[in-house]
FITOR-103063 format. One record per atom (N, C-alpha, C): x, y, z; residue in three letters. Coordinates in steps of 0.05 Angstrom, whole numbers, padded with zeros to 5 digits, always signed. Example, Ala and Ser with C-alpha at 12.3 -4.5 7.8 and 13.67 -1.06 7.14 Angstrom:
+00264-00114+00156ala+00246-00090+00156ala+00264-00066+00156ala+00257-00045+00142ser+00273-00021+00143ser+00258+00001+00157ser
This chain:
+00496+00195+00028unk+00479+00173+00017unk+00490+00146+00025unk+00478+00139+00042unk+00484+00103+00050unk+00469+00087+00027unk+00488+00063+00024unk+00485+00045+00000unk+00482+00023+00007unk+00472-00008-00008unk+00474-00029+00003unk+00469-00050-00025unk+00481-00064-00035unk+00478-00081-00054unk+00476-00120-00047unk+00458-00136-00065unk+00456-00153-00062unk+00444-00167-00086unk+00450-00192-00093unk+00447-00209-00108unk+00452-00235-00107unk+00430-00243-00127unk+00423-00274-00117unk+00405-00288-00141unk+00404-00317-00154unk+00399-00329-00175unk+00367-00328-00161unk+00361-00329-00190unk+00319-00353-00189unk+00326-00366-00206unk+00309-00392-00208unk+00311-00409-00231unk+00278-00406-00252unk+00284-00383-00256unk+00260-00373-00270unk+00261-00359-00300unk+00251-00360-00317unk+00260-00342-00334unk+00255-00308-00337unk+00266-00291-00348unk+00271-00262-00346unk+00244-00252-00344unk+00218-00257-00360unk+00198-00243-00358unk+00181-00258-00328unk+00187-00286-00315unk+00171-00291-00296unk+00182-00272-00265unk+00212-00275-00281unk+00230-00259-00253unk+00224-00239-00246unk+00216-00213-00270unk+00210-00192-00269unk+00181-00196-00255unk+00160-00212-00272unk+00139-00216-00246unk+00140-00219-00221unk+00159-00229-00214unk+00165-00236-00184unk+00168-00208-00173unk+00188-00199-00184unk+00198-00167-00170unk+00175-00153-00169unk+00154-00153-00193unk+00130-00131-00183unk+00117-00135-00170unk+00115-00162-00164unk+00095-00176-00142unk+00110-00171-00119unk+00137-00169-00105unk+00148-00163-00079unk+00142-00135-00079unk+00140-00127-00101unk+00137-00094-00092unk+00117-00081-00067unk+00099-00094-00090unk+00063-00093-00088unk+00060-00110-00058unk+00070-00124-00056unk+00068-00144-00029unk+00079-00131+00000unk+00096-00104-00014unk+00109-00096+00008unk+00102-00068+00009unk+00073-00064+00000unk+00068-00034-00006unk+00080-00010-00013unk+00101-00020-00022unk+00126+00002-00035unk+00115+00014-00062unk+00122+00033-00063unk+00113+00045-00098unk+00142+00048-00122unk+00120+00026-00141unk+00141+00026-00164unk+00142+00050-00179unk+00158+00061-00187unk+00176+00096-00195unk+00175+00090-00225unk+00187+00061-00243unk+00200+00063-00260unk+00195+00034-00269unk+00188+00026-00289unk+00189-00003-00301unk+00203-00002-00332unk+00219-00023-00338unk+00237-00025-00357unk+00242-00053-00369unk+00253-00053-00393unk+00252-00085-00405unk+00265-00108-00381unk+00287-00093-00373unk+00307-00112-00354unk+00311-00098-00328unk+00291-00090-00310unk+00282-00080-00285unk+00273-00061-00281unk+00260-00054-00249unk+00253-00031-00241unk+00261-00019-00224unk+00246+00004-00217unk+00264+00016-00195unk+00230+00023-00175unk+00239+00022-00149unk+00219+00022-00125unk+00223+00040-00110unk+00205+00050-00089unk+00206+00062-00059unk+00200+00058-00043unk+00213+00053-00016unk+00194+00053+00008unk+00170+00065+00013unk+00144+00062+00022unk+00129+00074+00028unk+00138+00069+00054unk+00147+00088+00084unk+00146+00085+00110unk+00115+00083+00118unk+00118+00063+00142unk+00085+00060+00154unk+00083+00073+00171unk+00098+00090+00178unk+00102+00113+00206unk+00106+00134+00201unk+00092+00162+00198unk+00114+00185+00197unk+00131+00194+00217unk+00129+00174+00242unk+00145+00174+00261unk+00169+00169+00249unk+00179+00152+00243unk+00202+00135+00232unk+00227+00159+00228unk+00243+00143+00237unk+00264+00155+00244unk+00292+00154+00222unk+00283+00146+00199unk+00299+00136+00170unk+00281+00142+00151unk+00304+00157+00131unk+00284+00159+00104unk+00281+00138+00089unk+00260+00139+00073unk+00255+00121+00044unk+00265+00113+00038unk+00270+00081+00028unk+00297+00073+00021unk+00289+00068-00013unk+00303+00063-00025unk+00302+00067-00060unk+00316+00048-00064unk+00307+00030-00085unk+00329+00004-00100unk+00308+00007-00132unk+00339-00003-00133unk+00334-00006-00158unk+00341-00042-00171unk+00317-00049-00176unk+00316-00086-00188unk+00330-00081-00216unk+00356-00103-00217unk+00360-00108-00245unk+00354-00129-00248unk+00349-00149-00272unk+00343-00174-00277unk+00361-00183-00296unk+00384-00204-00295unk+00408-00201-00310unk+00402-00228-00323unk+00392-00238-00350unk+00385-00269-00359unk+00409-00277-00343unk+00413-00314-00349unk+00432-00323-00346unk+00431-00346-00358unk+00405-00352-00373unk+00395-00381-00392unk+00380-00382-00396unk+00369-00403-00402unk+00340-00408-00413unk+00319-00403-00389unk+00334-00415-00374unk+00312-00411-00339unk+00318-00401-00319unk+00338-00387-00323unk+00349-00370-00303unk+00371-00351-00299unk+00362-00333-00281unk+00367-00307-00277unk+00374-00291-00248unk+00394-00270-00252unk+00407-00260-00229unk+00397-00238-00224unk+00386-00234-00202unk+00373-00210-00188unk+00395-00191-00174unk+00395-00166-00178unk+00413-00151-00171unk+00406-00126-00153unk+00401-00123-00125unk+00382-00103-00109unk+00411-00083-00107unk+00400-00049-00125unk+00423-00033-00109unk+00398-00011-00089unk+00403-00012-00069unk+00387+00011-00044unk+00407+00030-00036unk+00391+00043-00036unk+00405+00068-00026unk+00386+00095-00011unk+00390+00111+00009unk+00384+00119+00025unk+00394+00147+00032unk+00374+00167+00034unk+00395+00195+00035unk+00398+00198+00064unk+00426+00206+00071unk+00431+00207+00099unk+00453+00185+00099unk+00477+00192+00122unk+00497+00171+00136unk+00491+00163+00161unk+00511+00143+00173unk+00502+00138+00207unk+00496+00113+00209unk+00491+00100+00234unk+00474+00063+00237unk+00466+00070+00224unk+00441+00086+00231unk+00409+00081+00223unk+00407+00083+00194unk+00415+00093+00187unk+00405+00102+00156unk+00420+00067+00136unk+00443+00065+00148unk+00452+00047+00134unk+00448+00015+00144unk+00437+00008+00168unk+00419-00014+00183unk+00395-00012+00164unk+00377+00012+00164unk+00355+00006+00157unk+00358-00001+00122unk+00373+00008+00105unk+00375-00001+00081unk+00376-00029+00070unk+00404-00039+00090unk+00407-00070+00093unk+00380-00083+00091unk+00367-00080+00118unk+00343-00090+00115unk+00321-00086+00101unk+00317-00060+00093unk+00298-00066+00068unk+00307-00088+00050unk+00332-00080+00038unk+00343-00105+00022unk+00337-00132+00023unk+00343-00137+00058unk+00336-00168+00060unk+00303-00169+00065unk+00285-00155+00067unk+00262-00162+00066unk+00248-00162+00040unk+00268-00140+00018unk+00255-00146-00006unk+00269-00167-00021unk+00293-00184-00017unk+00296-00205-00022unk+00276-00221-00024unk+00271-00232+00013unk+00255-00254+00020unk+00221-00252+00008unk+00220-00222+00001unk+00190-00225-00017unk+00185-00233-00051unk+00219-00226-00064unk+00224-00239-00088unk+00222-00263-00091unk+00240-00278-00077unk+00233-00301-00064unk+00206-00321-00058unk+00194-00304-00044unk+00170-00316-00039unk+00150-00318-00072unk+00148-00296-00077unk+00134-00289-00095unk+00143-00309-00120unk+00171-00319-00121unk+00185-00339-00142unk+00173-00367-00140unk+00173-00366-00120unk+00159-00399-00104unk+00126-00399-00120unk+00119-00376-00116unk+00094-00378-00117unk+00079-00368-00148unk+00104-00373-00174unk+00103-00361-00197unk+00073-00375-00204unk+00068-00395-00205unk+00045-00404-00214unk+00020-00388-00210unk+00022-00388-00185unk+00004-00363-00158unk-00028-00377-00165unk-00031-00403-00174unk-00052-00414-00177unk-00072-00420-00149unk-00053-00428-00128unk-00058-00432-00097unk-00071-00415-00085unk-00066-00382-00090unk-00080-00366-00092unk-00094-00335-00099unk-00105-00349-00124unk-00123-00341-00149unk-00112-00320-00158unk-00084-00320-00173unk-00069-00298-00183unk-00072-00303-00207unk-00086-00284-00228unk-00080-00302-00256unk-00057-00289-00273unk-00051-00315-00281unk-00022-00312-00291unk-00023-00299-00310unk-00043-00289-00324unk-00043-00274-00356unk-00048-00239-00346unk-00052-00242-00321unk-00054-00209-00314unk-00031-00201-00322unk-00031-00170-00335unk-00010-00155-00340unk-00004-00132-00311unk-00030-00119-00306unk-00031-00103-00276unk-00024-00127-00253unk-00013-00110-00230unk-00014-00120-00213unk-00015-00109-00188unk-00050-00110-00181unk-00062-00090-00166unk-00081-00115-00145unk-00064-00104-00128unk-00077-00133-00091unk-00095-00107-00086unk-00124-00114-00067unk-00134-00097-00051unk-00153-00116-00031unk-00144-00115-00010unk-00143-00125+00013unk-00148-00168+00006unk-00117-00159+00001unk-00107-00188-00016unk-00124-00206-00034unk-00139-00195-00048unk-00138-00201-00072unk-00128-00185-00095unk-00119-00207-00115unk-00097-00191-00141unk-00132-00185-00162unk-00137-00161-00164unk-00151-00158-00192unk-00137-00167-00215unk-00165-00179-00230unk-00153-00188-00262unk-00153-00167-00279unk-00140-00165-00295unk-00144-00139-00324unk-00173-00133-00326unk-00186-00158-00328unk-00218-00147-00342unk-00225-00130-00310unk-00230-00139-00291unk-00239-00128-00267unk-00230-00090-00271unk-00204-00094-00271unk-00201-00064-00262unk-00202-00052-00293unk-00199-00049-00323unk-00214-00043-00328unk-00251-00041-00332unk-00264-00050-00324unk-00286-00049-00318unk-00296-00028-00298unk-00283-00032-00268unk-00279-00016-00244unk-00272+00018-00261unk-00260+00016-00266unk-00242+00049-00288unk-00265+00068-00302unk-00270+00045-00316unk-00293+00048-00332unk-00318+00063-00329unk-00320+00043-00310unk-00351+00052-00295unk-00359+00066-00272unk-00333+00070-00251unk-00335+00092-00227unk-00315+00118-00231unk-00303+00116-00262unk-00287+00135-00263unk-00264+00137-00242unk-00256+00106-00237unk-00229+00108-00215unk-00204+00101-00225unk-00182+00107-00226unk-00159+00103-00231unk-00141+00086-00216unk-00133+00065-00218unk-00116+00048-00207unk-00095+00040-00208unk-00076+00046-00194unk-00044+00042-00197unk-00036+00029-00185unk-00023+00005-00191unk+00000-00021-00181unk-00001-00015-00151unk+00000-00035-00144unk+00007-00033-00109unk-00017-00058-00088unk-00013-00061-00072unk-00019-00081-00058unk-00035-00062-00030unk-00058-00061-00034unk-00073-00036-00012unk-00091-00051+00008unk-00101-00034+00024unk-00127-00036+00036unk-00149-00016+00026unk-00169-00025+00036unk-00191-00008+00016unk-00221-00013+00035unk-00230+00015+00047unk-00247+00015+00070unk-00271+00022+00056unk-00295+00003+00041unk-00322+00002+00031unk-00334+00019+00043unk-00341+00022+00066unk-00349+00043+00094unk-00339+00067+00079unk-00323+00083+00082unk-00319+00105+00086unk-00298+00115+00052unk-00292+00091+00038unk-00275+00100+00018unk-00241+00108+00030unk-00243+00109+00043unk-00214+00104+00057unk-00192+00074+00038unk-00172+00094+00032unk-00155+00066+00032unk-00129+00076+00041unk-00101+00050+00032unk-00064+00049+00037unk-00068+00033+00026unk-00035+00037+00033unk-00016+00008+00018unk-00019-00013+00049unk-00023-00032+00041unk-00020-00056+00061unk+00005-00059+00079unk-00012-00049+00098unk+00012-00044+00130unk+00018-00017+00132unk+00010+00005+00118unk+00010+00032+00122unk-00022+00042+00137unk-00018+00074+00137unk-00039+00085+00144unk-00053+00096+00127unk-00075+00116+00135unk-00099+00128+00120unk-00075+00135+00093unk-00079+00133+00064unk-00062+00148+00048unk-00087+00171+00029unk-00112+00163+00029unk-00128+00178+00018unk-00149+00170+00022unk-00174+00188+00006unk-00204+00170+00004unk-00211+00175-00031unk-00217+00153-00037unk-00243+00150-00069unk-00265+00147-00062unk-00282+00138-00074unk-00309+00124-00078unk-00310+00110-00064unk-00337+00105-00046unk-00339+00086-00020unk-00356+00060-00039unk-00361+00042-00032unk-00384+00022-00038unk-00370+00013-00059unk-00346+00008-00070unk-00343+00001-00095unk-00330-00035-00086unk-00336-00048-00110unk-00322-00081-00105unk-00298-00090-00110unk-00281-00081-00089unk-00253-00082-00102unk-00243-00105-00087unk-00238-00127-00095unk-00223-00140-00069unk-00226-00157-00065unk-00213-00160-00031unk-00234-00184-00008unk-00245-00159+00019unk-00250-00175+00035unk-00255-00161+00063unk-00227-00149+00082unk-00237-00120+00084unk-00220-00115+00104unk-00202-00124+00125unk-00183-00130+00124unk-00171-00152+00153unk-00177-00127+00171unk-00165-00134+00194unk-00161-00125+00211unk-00139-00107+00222unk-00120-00120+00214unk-00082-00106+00212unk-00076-00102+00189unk-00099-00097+00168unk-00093-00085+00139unk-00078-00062+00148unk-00070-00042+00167unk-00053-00029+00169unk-00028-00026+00202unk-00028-00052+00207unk-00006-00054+00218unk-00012-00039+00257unk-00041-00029+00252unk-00043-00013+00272unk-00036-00029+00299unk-00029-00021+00325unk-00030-00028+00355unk-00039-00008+00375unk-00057+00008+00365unk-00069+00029+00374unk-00094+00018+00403unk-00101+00000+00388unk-00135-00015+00402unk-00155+00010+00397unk-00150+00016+00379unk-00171+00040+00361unk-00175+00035+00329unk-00211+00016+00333unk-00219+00009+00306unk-00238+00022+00302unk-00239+00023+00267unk-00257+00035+00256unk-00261+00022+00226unk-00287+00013+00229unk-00299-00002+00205unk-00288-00030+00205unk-00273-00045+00234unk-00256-00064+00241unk-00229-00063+00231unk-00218-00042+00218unk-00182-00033+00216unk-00167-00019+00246unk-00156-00039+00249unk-00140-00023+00282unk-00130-00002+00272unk-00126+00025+00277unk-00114+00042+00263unk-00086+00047+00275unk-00061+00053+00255unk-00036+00055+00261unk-00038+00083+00283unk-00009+00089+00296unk-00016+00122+00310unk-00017+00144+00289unk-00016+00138+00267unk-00010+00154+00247unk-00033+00170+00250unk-00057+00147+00236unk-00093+00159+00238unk-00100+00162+00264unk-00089+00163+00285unk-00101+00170+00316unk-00087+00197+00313unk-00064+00208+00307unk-00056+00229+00312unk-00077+00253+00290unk-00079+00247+00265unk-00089+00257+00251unk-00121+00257+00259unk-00130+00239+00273unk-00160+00243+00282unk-00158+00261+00311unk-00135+00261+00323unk-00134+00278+00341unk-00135+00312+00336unk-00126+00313+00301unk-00130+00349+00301unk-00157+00349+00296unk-00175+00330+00309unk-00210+00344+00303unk-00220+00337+00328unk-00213+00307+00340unk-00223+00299+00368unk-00201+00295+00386unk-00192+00321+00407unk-00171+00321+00419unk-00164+00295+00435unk-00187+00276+00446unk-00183+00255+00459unk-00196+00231+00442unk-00179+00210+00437unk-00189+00189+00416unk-00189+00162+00433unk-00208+00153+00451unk-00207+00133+00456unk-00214+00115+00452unk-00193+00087+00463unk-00189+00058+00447unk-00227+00055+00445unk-00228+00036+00422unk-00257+00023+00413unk-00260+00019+00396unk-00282+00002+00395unk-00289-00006+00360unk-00307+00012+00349unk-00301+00028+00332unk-00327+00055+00324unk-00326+00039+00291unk-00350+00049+00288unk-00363+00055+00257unk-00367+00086+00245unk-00361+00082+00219unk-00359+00102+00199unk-00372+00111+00174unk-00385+00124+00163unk-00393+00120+00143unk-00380+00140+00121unk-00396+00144+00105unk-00377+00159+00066unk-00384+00189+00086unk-00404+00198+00096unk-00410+00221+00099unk-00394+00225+00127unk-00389+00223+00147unk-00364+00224+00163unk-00388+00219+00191unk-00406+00215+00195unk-00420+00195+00227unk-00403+00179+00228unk-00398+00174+00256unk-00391+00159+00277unk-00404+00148+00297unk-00398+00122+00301unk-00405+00122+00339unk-00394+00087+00343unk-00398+00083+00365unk-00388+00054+00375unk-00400+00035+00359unk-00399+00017+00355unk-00410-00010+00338unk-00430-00021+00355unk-00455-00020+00339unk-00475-00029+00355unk-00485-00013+00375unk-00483+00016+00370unk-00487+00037+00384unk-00500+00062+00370unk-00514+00080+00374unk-00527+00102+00356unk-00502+00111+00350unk-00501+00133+00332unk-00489+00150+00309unk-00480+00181+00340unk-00451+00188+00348unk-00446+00192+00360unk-00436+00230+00347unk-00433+00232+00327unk-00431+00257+00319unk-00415+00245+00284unk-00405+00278+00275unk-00402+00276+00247unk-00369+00287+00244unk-00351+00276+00236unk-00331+00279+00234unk-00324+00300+00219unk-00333+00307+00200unk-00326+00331+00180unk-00337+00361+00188unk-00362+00355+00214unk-00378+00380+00229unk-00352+00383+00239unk-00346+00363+00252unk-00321+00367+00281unk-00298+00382+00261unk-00290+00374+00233unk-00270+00385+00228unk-00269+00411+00213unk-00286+00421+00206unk-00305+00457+00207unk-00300+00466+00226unk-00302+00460+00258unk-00313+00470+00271unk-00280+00481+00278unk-00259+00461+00283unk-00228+00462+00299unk-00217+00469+00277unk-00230+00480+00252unk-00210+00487+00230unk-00181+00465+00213unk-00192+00444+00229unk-00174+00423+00213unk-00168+00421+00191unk-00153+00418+00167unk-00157+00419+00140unk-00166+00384+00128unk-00185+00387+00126unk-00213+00365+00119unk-00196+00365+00087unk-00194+00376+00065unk-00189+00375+00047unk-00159+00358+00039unk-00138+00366+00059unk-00112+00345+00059unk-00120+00317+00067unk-00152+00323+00098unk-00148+00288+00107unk-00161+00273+00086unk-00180+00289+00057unk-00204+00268+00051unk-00196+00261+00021unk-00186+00282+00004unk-00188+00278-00017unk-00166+00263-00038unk-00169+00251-00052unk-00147+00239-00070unk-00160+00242-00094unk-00161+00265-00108unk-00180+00265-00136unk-00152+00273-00151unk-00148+00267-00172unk-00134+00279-00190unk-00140+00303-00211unk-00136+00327-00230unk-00154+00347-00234unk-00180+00351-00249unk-00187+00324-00258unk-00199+00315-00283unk-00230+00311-00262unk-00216+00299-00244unk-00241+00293-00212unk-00242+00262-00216unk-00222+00250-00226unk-00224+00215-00225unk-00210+00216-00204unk-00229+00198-00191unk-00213+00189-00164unk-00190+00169-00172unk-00168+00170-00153unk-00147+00159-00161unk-00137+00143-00130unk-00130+00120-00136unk-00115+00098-00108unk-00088+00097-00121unk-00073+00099-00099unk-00038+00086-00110unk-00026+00119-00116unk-00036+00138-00115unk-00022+00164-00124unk-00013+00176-00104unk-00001+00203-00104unk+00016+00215-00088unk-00004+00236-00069unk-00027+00229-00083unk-00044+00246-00058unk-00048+00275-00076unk
């Protein structure tokens, strides 16, 4: 197990600090494990299953120190020895620093339209939903929503965590958000769909149905048509994945057993 510790003051008080931390979380598409009066504990989500280092794990303490301020305490840790394992920890560290950080600067988050009385803290394709929003959303499409900072594909019900790949599908057409970026998942493929470049993650995984995936901008819909943008409807993705015996059921579904669709879960 490679280790890596770090600490460093905010001039914030204990409950804004702890805001801060869930907001780097969420900012860094990592999944929070554990929330507690005086910290939490997080995970890497990797954006590659290429990646060549496991998950890295910290655990946030939040130590008062006054009326306005407070010492942040990152312990990470990593299964596996070697560089790599213990390079890549460091740096998670210092990237989830500089997003504590950021996120401290930005406690007000008035600049942009965070409201400060939210208790959730749920981004989808950078916007923060308010409490009333996602209960409402819950409510009424029967969807479940868990902390995290995503992308979320209207088209097809596809979503991730922001800068990852495909992690599941819900309900397509629903109003969660803003608009899709573009590098909502980090992709460099020059293979879009519904205007998301897709990472190699989703090229490899569209490869166990269409052996050859070439670069373009395609469209998608809830029912699985395809074809170039601005172009007829080129075949059906879910025929194709019947046909090559793909398992359609691991690439599509994120239901939990109840049949509420669920974002932010383990799949």
């Amino acid at each position: 197990m490679s280790k890596h510790q770090s600490e460093f003051r905010m001039n914030l008080p204990l409950a804004a600090s702890l805001a801060a931390c869930r907001t780097a979380v969420a900012m860094l598409g990592w999944r929070l494990t554990r929330q507690y009066e005086t910290g939490l504990t997080c995970v890497e989500v990797p954006q590659t299953v290429l990646s060549f280092t496991n998950p890295v794990q910290v655990e946030i303490r939040v130590v008062r120190g006054g009326t306005n301020l407070t010492r942040i305490v990152l312990n990470g840790s990593i299964f596996g020895f070697g560089p790599f394992q213990s390079n890549h920890v460091r740096k998670q560290i210092e990237r989830l620093t500089e997003e504590i950080e950021k996120a401290s600067k930005q406690a007000s988050t008035a600049s942009v339209g965070y409201p400060s009385s939210a208790s959730r803290l749920i981004i989808i394709n950078g916007v923060r939903l308010s409490d009333e929003e996602i209960k409402n959303i819950e409510q009424t499409y029967r969807v479940r929503l868990q902390d995290g900072n995503f992308w979320y594909d209207r088209m097809t019900g596809a979503w991730g965590y922001r800068g990852g790949p495909t992690a599941g599908f819900i309900l397509p057409a629903l109003n969660l958000g803003g608009s899709m970026a573009e590098d909502a998942s980090n992709g460099n493929t020059q293979v879009f769909i519904n205007g998301r470049q897709l990472p190699i993650d989703d090229v490899l995984r569209l490869q166990q149905i269409v052996p050859v995936v070439l670069p373009g901008r395609y469209l998608m819909d809830a029912q699985g048509n395809f074809g170039y943008e601005g172009g007829p409807m080129l075949g059906n993705i879910w025929v194709l994945a019947t046909s090559t015996g793909a398992p359609r059921e691991g690439i599509l579904s994120t239901y939990d057993k109840t049949g509420v669709a669920v974002m932010g879960g383990d799949g």
